[in-house]
Backbone bond lengths (Angstrom), bond angles and torsions (degrees), N, CA, C in turn:
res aa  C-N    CA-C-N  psi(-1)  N-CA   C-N-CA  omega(-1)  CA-C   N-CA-C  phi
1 X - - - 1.462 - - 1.528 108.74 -
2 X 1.535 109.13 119.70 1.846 96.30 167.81 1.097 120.89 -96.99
3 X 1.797 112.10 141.79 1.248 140.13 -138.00 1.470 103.43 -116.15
4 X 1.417 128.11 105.27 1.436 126.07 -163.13 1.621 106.86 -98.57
5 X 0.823 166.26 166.12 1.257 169.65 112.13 1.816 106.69 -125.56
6 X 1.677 98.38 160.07 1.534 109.33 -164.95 1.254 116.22 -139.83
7 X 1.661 133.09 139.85 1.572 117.47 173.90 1.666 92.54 -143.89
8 X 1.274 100.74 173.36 1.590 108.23 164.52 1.940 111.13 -89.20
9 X 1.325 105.21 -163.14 1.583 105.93 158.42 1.133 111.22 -74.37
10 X 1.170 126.58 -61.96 1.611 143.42 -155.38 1.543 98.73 -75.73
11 X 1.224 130.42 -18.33 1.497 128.11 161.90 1.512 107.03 -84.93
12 X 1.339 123.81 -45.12 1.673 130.78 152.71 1.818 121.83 0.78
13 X 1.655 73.72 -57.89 1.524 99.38 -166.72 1.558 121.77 -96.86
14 X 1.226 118.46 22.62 1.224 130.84 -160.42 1.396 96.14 -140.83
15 X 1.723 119.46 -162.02 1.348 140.83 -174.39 1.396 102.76 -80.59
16 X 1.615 138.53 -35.70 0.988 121.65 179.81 1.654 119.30 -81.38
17 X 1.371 109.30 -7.95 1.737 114.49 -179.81 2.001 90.29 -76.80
18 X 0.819 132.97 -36.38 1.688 163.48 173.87 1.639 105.85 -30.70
19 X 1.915 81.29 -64.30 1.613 88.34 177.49 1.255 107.33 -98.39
20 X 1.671 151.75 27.82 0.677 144.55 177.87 1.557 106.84 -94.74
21 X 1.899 106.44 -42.99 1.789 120.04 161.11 1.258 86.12 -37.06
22 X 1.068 150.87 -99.36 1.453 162.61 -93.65 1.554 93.94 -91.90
23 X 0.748 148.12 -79.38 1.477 136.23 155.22 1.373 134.97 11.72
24 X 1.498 100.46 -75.49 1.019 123.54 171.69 1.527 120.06 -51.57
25 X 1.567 99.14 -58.39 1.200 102.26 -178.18 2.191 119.71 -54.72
26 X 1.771 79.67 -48.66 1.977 72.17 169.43 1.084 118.49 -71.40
27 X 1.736 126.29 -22.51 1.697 109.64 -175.18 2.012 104.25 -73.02
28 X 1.031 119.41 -14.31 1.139 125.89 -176.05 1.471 111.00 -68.75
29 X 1.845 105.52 -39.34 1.437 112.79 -175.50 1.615 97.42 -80.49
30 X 1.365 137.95 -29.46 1.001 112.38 -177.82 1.727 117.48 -73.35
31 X 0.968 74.26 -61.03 2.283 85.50 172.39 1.182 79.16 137.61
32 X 1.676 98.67 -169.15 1.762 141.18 150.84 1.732 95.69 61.63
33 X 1.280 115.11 56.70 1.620 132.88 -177.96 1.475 106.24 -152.86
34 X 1.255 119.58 128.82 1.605 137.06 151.25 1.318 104.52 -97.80
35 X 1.555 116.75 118.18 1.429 121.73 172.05 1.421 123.68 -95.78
36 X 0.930 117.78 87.24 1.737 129.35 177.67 1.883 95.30 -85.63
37 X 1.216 105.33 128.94 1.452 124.83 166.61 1.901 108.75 -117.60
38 X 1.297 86.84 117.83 1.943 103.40 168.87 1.558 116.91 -80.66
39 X 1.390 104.79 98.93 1.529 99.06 -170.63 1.665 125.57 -112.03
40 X 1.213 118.56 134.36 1.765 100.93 173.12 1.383 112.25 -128.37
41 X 1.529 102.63 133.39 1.034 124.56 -179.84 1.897 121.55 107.48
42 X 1.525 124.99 -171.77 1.226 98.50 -133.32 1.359 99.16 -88.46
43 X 1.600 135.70 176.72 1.157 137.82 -144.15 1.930 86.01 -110.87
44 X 0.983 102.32 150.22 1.305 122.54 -167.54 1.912 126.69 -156.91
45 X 1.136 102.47 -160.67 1.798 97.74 -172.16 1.240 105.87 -79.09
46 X 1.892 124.26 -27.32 1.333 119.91 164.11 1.951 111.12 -59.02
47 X 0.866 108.73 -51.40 1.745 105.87 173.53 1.571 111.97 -28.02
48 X 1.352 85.51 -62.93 1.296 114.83 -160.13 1.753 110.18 -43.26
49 X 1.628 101.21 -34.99 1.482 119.51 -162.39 1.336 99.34 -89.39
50 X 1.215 103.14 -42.11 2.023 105.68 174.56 1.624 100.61 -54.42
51 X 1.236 115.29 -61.20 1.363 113.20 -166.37 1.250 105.14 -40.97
52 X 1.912 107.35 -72.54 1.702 103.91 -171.14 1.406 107.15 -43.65
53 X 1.317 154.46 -68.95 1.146 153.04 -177.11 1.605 129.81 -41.61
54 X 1.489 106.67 11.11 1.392 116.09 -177.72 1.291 128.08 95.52
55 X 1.425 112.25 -8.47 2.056 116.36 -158.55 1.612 83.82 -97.61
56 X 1.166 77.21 150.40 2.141 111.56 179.06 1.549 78.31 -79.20
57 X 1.234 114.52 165.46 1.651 124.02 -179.90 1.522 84.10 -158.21
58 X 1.854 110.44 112.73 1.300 102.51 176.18 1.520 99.69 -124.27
59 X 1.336 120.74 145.09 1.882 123.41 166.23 1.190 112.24 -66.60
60 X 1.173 120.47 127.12 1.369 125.75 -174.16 1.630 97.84 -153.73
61 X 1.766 89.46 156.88 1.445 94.93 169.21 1.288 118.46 -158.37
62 X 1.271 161.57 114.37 1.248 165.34 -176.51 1.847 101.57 -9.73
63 X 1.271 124.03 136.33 1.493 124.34 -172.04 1.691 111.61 -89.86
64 X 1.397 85.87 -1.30 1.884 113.32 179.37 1.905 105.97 -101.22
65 X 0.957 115.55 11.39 1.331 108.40 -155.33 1.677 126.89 -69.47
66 X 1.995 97.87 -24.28 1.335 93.25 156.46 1.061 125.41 -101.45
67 X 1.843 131.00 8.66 1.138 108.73 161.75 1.439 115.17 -70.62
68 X 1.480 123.72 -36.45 1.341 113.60 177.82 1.719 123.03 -53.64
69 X 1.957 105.73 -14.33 1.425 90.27 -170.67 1.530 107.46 -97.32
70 X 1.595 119.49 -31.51 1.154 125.98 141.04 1.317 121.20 -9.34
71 X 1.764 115.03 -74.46 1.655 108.78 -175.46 1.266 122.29 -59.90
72 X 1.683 109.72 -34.56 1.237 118.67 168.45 1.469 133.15 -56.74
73 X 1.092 110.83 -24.49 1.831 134.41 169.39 1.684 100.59 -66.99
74 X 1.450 100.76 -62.04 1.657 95.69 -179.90 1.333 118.68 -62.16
75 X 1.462 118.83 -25.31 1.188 114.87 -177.24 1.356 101.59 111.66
76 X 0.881 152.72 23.94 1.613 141.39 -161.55 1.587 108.19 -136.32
77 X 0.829 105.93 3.07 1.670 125.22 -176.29 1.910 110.32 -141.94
78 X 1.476 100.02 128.31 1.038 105.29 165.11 1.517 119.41 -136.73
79 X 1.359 123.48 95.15 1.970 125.59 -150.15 1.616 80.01 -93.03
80 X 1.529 103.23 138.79 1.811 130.37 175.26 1.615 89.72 -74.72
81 X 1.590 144.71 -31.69 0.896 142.63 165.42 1.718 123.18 -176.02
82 X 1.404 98.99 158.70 1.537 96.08 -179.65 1.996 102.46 -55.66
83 X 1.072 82.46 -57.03 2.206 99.66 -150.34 1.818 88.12 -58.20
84 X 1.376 126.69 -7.86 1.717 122.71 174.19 1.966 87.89 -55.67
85 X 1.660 101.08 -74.32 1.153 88.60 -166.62 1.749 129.24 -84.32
86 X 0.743 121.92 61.09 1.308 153.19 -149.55 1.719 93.56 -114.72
87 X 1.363 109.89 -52.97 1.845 86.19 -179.78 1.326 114.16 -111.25
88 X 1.396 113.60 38.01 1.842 113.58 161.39 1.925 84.86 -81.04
89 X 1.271 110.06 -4.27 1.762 96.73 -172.61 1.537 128.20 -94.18
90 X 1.728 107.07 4.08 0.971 145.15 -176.77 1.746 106.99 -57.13
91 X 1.165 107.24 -35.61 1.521 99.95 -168.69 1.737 103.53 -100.78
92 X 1.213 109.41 -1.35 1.499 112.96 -178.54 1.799 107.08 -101.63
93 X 1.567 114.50 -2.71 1.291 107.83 -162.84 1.594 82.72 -122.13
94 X 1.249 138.37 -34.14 1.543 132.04 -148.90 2.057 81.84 -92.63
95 X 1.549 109.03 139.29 1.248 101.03 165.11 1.790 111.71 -143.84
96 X 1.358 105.04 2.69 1.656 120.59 -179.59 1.565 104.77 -84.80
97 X 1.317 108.53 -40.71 1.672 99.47 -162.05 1.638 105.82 -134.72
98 X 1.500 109.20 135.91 1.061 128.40 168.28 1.434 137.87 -33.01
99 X 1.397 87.35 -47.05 1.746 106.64 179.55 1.608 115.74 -133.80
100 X 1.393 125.37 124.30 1.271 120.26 164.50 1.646 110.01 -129.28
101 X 1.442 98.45 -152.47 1.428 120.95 -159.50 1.198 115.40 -130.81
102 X 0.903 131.61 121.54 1.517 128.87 -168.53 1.878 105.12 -124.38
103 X 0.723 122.42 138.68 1.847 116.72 174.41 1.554 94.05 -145.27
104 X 1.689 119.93 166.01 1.300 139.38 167.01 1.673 104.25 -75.15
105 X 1.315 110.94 -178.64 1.781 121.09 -179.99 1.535 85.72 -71.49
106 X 1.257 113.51 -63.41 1.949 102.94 -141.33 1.950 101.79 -73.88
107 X 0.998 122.45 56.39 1.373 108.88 171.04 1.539 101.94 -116.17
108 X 1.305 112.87 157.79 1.432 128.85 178.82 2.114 99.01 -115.21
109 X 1.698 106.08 117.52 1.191 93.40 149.19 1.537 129.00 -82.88
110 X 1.216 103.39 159.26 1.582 117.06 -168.77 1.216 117.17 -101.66
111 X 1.633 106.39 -48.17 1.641 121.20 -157.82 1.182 109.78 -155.06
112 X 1.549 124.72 164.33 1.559 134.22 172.96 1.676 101.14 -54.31
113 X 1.067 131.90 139.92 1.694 114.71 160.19 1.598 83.14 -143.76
114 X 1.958 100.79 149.74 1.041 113.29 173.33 1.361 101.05 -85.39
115 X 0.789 133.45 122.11 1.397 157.75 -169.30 2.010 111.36 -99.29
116 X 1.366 107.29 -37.61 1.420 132.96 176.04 1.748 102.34 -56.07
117 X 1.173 94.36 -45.78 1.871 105.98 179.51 1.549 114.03 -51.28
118 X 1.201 104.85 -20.28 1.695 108.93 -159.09 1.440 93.13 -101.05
119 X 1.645 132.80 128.34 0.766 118.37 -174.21 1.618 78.08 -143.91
120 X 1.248 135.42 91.68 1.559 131.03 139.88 1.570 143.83 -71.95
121 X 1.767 117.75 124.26 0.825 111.16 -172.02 1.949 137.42 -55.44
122 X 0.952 102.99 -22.42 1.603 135.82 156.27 1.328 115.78 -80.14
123 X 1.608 89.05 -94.64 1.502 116.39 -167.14 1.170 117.86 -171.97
124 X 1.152 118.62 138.75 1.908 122.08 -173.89 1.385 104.24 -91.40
125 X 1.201 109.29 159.48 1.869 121.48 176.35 1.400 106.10 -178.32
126 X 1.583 104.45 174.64 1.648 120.66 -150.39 1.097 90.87 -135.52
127 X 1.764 125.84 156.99 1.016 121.82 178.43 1.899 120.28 -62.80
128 X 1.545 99.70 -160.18 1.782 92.88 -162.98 1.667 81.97 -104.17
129 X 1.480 112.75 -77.50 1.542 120.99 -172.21 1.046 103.82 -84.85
130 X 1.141 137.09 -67.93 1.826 153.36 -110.91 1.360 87.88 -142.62
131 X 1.534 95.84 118.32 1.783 110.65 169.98 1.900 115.22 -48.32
132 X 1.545 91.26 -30.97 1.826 82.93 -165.62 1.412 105.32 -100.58
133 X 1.209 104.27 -4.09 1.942 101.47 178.87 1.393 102.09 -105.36
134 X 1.832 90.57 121.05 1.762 145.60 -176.87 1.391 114.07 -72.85
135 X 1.696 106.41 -20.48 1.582 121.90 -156.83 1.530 97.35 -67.69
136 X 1.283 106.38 -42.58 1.793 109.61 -163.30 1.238 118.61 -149.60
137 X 0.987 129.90 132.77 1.266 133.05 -148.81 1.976 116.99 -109.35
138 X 0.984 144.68 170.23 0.907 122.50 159.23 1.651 109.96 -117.02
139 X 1.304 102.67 156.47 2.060 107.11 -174.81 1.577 106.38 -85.97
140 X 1.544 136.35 9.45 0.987 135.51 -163.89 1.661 111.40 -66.60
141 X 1.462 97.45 -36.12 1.549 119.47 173.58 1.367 130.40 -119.54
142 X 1.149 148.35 110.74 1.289 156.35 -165.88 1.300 128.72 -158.41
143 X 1.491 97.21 117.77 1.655 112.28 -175.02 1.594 98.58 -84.67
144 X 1.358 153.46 93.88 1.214 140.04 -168.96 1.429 117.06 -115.13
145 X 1.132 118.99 140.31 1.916 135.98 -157.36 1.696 90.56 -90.08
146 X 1.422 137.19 95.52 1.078 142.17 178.97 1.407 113.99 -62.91
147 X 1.397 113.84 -21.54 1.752 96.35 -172.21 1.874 95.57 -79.89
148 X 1.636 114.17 -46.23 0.954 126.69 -164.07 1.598 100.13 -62.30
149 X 1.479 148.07 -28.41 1.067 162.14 -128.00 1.292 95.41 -113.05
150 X 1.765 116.14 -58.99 1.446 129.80 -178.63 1.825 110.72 -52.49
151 X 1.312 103.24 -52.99 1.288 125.03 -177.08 1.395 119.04 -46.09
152 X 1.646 114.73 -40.48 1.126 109.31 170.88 1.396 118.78 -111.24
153 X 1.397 121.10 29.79 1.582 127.78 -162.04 1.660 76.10 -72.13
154 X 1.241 133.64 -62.57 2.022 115.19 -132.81 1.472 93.75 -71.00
155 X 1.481 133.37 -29.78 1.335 119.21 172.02 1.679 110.13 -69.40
156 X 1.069 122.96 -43.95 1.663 117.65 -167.86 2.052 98.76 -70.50
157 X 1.114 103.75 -17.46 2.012 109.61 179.19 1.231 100.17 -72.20
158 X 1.698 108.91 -49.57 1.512 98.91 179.50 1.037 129.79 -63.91
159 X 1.483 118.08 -42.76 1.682 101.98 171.54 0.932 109.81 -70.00
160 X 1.587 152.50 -38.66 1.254 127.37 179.77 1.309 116.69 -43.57
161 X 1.729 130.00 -56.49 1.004 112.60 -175.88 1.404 120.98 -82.42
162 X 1.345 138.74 13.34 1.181 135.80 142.67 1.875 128.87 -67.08
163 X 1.310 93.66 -29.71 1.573 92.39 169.62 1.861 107.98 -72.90
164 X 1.735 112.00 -40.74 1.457 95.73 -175.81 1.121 124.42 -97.61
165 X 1.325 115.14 16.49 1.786 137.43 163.27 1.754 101.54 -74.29
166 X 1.749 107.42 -31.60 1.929 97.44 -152.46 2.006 100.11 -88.39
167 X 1.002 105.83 4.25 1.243 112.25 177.30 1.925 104.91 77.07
168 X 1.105 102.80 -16.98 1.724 110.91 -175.11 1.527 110.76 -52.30
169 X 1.071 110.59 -66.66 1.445 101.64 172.57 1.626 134.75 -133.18
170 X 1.433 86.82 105.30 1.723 114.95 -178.70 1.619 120.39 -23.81
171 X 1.516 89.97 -37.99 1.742 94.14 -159.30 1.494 97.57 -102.88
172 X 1.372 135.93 20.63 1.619 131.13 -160.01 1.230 77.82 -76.51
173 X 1.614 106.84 147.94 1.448 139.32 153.52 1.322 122.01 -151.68
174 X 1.510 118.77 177.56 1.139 122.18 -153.93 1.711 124.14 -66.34
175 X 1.533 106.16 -20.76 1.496 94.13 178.20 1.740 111.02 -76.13
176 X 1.488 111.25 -28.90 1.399 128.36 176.42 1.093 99.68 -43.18
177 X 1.531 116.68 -50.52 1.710 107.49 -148.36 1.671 97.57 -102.38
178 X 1.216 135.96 -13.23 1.637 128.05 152.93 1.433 115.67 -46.67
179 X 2.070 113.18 -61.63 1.228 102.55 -163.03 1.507 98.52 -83.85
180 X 1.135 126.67 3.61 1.569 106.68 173.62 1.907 93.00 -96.59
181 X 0.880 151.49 -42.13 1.866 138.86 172.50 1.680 117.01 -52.18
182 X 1.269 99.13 -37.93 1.577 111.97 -178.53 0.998 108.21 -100.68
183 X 1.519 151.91 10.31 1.153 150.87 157.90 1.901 113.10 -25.68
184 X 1.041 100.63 115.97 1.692 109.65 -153.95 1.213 133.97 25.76
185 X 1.503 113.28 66.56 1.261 127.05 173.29 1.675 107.64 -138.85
186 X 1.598 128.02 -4.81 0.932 139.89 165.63 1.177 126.56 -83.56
187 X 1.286 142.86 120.32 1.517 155.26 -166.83 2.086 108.72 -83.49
188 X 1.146 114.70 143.11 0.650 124.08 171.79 1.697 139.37 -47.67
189 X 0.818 153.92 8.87 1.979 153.88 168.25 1.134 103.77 14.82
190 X 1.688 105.99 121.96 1.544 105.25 -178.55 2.046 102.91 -85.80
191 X 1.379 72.63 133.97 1.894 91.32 177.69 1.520 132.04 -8.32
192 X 1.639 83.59 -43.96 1.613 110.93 -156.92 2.376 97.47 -61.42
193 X 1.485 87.62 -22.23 1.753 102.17 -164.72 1.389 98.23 -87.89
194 X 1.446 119.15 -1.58 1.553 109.62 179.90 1.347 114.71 -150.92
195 X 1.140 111.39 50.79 2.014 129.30 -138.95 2.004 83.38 -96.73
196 X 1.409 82.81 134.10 1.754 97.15 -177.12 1.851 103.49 -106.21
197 X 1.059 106.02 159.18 1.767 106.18 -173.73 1.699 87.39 -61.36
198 X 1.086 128.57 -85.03 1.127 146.09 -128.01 1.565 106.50 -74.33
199 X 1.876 107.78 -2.07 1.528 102.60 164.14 1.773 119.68 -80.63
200 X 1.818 104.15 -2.80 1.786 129.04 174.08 1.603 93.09 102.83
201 X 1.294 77.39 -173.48 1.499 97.87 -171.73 1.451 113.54 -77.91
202 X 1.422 88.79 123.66 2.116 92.90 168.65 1.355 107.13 -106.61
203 X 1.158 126.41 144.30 1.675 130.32 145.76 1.800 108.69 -58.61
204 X 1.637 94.47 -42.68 1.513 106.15 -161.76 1.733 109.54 -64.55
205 X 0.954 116.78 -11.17 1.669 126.86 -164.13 1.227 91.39 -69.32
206 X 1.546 106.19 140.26 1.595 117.42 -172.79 1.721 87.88 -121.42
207 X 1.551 128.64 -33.65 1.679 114.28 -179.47 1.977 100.37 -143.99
208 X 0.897 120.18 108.54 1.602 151.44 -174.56 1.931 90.71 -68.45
209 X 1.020 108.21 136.54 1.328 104.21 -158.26 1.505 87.35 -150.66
210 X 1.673 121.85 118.88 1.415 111.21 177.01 1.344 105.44 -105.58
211 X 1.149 118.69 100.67 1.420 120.98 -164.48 1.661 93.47 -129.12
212 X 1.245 112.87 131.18 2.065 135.76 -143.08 1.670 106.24 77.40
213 X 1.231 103.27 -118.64 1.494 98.64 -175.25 1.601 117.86 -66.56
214 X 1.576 115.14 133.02 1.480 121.95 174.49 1.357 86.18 -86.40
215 X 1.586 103.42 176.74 1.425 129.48 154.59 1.388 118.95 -52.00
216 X 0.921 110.71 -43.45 2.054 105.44 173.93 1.585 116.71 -70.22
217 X 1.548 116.17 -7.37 1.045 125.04 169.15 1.452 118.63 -85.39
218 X 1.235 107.44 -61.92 1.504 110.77 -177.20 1.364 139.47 -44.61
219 X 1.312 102.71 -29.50 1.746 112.31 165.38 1.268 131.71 -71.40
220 X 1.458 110.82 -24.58 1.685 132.10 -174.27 1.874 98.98 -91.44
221 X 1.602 108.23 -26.10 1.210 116.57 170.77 1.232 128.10 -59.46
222 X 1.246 110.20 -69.23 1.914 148.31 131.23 1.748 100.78 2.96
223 X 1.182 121.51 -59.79 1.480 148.18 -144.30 1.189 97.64 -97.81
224 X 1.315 142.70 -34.23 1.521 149.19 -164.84 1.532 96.24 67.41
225 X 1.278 131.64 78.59 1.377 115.17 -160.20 1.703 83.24 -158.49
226 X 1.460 101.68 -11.43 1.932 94.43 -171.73 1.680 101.81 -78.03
227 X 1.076 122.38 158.87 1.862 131.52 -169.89 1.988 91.78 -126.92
228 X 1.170 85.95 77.87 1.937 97.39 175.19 1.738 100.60 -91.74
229 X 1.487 95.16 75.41 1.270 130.48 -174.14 1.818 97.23 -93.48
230 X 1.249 125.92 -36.03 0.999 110.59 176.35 2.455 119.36 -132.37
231 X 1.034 115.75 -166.08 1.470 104.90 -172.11 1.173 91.83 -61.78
232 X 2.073 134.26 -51.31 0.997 113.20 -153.02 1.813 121.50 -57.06
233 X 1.490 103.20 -47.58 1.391 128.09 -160.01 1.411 87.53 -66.15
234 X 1.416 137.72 -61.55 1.481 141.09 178.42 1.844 123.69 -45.34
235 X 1.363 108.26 -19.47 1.641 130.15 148.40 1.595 120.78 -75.40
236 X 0.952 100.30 -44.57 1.364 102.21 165.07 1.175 132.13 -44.62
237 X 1.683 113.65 -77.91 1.048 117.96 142.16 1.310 134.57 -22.54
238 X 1.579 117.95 -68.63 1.745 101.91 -177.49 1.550 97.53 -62.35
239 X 1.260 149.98 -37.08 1.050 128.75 -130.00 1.959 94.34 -82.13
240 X 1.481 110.84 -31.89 1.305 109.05 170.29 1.544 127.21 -71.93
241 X 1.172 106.79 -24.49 1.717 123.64 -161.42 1.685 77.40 -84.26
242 X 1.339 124.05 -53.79 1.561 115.89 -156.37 1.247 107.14 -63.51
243 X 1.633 131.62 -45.37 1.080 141.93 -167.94 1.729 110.66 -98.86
244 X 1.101 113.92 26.97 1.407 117.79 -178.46 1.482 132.37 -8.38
245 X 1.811 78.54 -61.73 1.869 95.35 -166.87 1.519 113.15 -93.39
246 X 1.151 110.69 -0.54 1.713 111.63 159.98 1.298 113.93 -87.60
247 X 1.590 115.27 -4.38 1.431 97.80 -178.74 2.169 105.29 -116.54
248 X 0.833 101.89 7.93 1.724 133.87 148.96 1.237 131.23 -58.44
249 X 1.781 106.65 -54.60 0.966 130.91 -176.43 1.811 99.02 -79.45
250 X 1.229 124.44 -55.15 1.041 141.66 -150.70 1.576 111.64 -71.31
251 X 1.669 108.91 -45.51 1.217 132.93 170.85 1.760 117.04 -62.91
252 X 1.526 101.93 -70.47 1.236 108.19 165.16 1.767 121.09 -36.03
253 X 1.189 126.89 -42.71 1.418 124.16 161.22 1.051 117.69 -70.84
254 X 1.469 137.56 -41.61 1.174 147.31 169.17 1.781 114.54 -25.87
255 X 1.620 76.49 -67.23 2.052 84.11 -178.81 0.999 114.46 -58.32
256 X 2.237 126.82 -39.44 1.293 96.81 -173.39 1.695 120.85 -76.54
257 X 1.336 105.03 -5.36 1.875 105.03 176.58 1.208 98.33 -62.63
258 X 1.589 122.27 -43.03 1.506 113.19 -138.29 2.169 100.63 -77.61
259 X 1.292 88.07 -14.02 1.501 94.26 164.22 1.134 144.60 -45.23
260 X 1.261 110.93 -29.95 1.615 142.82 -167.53 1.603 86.12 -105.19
261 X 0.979 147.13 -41.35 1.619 131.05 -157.86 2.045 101.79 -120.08
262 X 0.709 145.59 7.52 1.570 130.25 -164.64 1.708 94.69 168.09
263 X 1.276 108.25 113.43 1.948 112.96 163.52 1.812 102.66 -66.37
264 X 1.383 120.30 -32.69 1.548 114.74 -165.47 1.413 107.77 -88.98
265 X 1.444 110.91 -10.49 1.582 116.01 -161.77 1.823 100.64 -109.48
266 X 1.582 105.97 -16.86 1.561 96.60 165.94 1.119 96.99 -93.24
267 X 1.352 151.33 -80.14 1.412 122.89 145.65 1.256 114.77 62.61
268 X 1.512 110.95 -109.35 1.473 133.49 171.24 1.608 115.51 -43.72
269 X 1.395 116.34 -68.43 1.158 131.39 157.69 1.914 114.83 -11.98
270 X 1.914 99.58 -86.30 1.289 83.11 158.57 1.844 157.48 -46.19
271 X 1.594 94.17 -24.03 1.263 94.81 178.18 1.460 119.19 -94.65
272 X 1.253 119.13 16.76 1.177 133.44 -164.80 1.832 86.27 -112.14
273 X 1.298 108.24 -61.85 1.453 113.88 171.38 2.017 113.86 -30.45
274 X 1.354 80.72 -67.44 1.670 73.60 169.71 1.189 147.60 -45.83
275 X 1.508 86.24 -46.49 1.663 101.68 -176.15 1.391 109.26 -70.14
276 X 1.446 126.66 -7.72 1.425 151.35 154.13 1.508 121.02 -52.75
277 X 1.072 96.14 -65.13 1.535 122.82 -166.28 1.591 127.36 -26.15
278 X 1.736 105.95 -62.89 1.315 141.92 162.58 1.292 136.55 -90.69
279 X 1.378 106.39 0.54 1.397 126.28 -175.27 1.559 98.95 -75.78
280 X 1.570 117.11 124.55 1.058 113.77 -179.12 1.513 124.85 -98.02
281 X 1.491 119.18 142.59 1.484 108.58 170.99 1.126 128.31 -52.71
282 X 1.838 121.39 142.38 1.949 114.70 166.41 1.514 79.24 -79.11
283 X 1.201 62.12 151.78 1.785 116.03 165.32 1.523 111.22 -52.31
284 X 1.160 109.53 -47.40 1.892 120.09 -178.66 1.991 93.71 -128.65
285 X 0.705 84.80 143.05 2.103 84.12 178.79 2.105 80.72 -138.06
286 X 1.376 95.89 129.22 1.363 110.33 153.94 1.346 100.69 -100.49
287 X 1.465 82.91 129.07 2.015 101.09 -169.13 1.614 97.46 -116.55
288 X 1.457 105.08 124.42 1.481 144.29 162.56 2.068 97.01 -10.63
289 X 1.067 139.32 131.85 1.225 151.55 173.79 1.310 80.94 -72.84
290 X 1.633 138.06 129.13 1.532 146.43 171.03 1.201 95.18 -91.21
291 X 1.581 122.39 -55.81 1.438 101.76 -166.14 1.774 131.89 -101.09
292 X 1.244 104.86 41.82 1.510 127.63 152.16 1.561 120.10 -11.79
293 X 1.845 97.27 -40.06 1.519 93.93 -154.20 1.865 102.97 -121.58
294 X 1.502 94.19 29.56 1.336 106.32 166.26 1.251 140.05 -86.14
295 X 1.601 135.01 113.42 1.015 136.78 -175.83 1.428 112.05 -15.33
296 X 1.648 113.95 147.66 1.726 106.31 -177.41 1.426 96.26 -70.46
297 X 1.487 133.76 -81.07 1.350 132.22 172.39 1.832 120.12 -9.89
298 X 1.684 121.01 -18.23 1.439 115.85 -178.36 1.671 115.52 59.00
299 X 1.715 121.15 10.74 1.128 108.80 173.73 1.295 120.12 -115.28
């Protein structure tokens, strides 16, 4: 199955180029993955590391790329990053195979999954927060049907660039603008393929997905050292403080796998574990509103 994931440079060079090693390295330990990485901007010692490690490293760039820089000039656009939208480009670059796989940087594979089994007419996906809410999905994981994907890219381009042409909303990005184009035309992904720490510990989890707090977060969290200065950072926080002991549980196993594959990556692992470990629960945790990003209608 080929395995798409995407970053910019300037994400390269940061915590998510970080967790992107980390990826790699477990999809490698599981098998039955081709790692193609969608990249923009200039090729460097991160390239360099994908390459030795087996990943296709292709240049790519959003087919929208100056309207986003355009809006951004006027001011009416503000993109969290190029390499986010980086795999709406997935169906314009893949031309051998029907069906692939798409995941974000911060996921950990777990296990072999037949992946071949999944055959969606669209595109498959997992929920965003909440295992049982259907409303919205998150893009972290996606099995996606490329002919069907290609087919409707020039309508799903257009609304994108009509929402970041109208000045309305600053912060649109790419998972926004899937589940609002595909609004019931996307198939369901069982959980287990897009399993978040803070839903606890599964055995059953086939790809560990740190979606709220990354690893560069959690220790400074851990530490009383995080500045939840604003909603995001203040979600963050509860979302770890609330769910404590799944992310204990989660970590603590974590490090001893990461043993077997990377000395620098159990490493991390462990000290993340720690900074876990002893961290004690409040007493009352105001926990993050999850479903924020639910259709107004709730259907």
């Amino acid at each position: 199955m080929r395995w798409y994931f995407a970053l910019d440079e300037a994400g390269a060079a940061g915590q998510t180029g970080a967790d992107a090693k980390t990826a790699v390295l477990t999809a490698r330990a599981v098998g039955g993955l081709e790692p193609i990485l969608l990249y923009h901007g200039a090729r460097n010692d991160f390239t360099a590391w994908m390459t030795g490690h087996g990943v296709t490293v292709l240049d790519a760039a959003p087919r929208f790329l100056d309207v986003i820089r355009r809006a951004q000039a006027e001011g009416a656009y503000k993109p969290h990053s190029i390499g986010h939208w980086l795999r709406v480009a997935v169906p314009l670059v893949e031309t051998a195979h029907d069906f692939v796989l798409y995941t974000d940087c911060d996921v950990i594979f777990l296990k072999p999954v037949n992946w071949r089994a999944i055959r969606p007419k669209t595109f498959a996906a997992a929920p965003e927060f909440k295992r049982d809410n259907w409303n919205y999905f998150n893009a972290g994981v996606m099995v996606l049907n490329i002919p069907e994907m290609r087919r409707t890219y020039d309508a799903f381009e257009a609304l994108i660039t009509a929402r970041i042409c109208s000045g309305e909303h600053p912060y649109y990005d790419d998972e926004w603008a899937l589940n609002e184009a595909y609004r019931g035309r996307w198939e369901r992904l069982d959980p287990s393929l897009n399993w978040k720490p803070y839903w606890g510990f599964s055995a059953a989890a086939g790809i560990l997905h740190f979606h709220g707090p990354k690893l560069n977060a959690i220790e400074p969290i851990a530490a009383g050292d995080w500045t939840a200065d604003n909603p995001t950072a203040h979600a963050l926080k509860n979302i770890l403080t609330g769910h404590l002991p799944a992310y204990q549980a989660w970590l603590s196993v974590l490090g001893d796998r990461m043993q077997l594959l990377d000395p620098a990556l159990a490493i991390r692992m462990s000290q993340a574990a720690s900074a876990v470990k002893n961290m004690p629960a409040p007493a009352q945790v105001d926990l993050a509103l999850l479903d924020f990003c639910m259709f107004p209608d709730g259907g």
